[in-house]
C-alpha positions in Angstrom: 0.0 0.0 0.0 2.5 2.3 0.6 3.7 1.9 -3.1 0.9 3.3 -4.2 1.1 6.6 -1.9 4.7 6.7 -2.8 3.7 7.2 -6.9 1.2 9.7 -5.4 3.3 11.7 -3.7 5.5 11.8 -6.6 3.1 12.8 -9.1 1.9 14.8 -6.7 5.2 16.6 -6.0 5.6 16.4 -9.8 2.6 18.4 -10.4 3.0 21.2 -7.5 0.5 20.0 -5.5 2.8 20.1 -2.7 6.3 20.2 -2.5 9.1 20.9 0.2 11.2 23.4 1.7 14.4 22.8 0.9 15.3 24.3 4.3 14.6 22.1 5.9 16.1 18.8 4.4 19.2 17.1 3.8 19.0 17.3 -0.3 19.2 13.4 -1.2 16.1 13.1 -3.8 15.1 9.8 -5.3 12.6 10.3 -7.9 12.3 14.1 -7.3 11.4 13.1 -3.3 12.6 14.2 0.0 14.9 10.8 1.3 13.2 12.5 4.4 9.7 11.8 2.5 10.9 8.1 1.9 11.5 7.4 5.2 8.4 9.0 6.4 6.5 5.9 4.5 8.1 4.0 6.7 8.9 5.6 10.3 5.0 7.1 10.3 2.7 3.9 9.2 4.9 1.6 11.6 4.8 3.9 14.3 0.7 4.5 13.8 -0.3 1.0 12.9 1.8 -0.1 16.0 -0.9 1.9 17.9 -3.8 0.3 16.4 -2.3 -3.6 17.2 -1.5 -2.0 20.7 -5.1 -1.1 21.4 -6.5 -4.1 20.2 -3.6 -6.6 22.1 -4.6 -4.3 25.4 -8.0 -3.4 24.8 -9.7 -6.2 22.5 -13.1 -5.2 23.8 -12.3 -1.5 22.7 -14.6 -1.4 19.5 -17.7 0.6 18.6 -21.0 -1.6 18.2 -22.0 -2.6 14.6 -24.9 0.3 14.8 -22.3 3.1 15.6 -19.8 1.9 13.2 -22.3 2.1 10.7 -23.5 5.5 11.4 -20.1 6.8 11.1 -19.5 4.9 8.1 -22.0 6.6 6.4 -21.6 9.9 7.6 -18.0 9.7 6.6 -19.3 8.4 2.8 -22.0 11.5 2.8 -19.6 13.7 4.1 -16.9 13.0 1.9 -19.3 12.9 -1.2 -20.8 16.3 -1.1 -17.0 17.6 -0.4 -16.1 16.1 -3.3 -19.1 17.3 -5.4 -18.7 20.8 -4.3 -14.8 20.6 -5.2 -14.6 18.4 -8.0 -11.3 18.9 -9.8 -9.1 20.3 -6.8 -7.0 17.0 -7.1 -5.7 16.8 -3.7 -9.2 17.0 -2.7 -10.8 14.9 -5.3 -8.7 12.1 -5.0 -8.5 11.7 -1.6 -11.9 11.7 -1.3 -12.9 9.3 -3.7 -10.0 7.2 -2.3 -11.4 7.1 1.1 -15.1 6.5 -0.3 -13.9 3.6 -2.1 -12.1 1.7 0.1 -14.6 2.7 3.0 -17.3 0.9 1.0 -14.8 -2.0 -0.3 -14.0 -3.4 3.1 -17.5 -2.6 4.6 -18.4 -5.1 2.4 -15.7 -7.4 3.4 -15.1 -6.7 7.6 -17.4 -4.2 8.9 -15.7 -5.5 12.0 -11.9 -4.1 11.0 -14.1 -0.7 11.1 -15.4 -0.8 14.7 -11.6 -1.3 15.8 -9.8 1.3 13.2 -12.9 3.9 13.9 -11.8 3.9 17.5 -7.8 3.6 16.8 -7.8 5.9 14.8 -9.0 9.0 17.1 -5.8 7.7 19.0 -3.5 7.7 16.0 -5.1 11.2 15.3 -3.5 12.5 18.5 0.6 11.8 17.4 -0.9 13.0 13.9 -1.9 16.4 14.7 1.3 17.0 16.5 3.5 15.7 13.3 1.7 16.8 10.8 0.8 20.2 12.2 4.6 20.9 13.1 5.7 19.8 9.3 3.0 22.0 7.8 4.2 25.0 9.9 3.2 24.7 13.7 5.7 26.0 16.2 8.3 27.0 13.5 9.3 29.2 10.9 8.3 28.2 8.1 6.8 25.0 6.9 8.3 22.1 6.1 5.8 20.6 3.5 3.3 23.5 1.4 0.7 22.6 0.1 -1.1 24.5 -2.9 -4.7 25.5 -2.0 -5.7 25.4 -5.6 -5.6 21.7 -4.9 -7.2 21.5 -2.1 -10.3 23.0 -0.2 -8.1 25.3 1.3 -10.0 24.8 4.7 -7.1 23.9 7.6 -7.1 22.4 11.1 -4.2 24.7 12.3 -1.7 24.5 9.6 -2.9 20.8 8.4 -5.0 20.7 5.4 -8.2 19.0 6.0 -7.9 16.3 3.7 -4.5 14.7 5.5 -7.4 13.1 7.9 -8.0 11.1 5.1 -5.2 10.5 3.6 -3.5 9.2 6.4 -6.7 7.3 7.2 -6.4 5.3 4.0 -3.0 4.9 3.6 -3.1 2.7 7.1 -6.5 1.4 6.8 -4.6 0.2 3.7 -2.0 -1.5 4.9 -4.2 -3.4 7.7 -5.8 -4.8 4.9 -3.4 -6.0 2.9 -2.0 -7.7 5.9 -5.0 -9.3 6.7 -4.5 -12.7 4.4 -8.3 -13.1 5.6 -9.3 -9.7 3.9 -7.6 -10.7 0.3 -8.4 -14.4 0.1 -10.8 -15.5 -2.8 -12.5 -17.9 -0.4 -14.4 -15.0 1.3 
């Protein structure tokens, strides 16, 4: 899964959707990215999923019921489907959304029950996030260490985060679980 963000966040980077300050890192590039950007593929998804398998080794009761998960399921679908409506085209926005629709819906169909534990990880994970994330995109420093361009996105911000880094985060490691789970990609299902 994290191939598949990697070619994003090339084309991406490609495309000026965001970029980086060159302030701020070392100056080893492999196809046009950050070495810093490499390694955050695989310091940031370790460190995140390690929460989730935590929460469910310590807490394995920890899960929202099959009602709840379902009602934020689809408010997360209608949500993310009128943002995408009203801002078809800004790519960052567009695909992310789209991405997270489809693979909301995709393992709905195949483990609703992965959603009542990665609902309620998640807000956990969300916590590290926000601290990352917002001091990359410009919290507590200077200048930021990753722009973004707001013609690509909504433009709307938590702090200095762009909205749809919930999301994109959110996939890339709802992602991985699944690929992971041998019971989630069997044909025998």
């Amino acid at each position: 899964m994290d191939s598949i963000y990697i070619i994003w966040d090339i084309i991406f980077t490609q495309l000026g959707v965001w970029g980086f300050n060159e302030k701020y890192i070392i100056g080893y590039h492999i196809f046009n990215l950050p070495i810093e950007e490499w390694l955050f593929f695989i310091c940031i998804p370790y460190a995140s999923l390690f929460i989730h398998y935590s929460m469910l080794k310590i807490f394995p009761d920890w899960k929202f019921s099959v009602f709840n998960t379902k009602i934020i399921f689809y408010l997360i679908i209608l949500t993310l489907l009128i943002l995408t409506i009203i801002n078809f085209g800004k790519l960052y926005t567009t695909c992310c959304f789209l991405s997270t629709i489809i693979l909301l819906y995709w393992v709905s169909i195949k483990k609703m029950e992965l959603l009542q534990t990665f609902f309620l990880s998640y807000l956990f994970i969300l916590i590290p996030f926000f601290i990352i994330n917002g001091i990359l995109t410009g919290t507590f420093i200077i200048d930021q260490v990753v722009w973004y361009n707001n013609h690509h996105n909504m433009g709307i911000r938590l702090g200095t985060i762009p909205f749809e880094d919930i999301f994109y985060g959110f996939t890339l490691l709802l992602g991985i679980i699944i690929i992971s789970d041998k019971k989630l990609i069997s044909k025998k299902q």
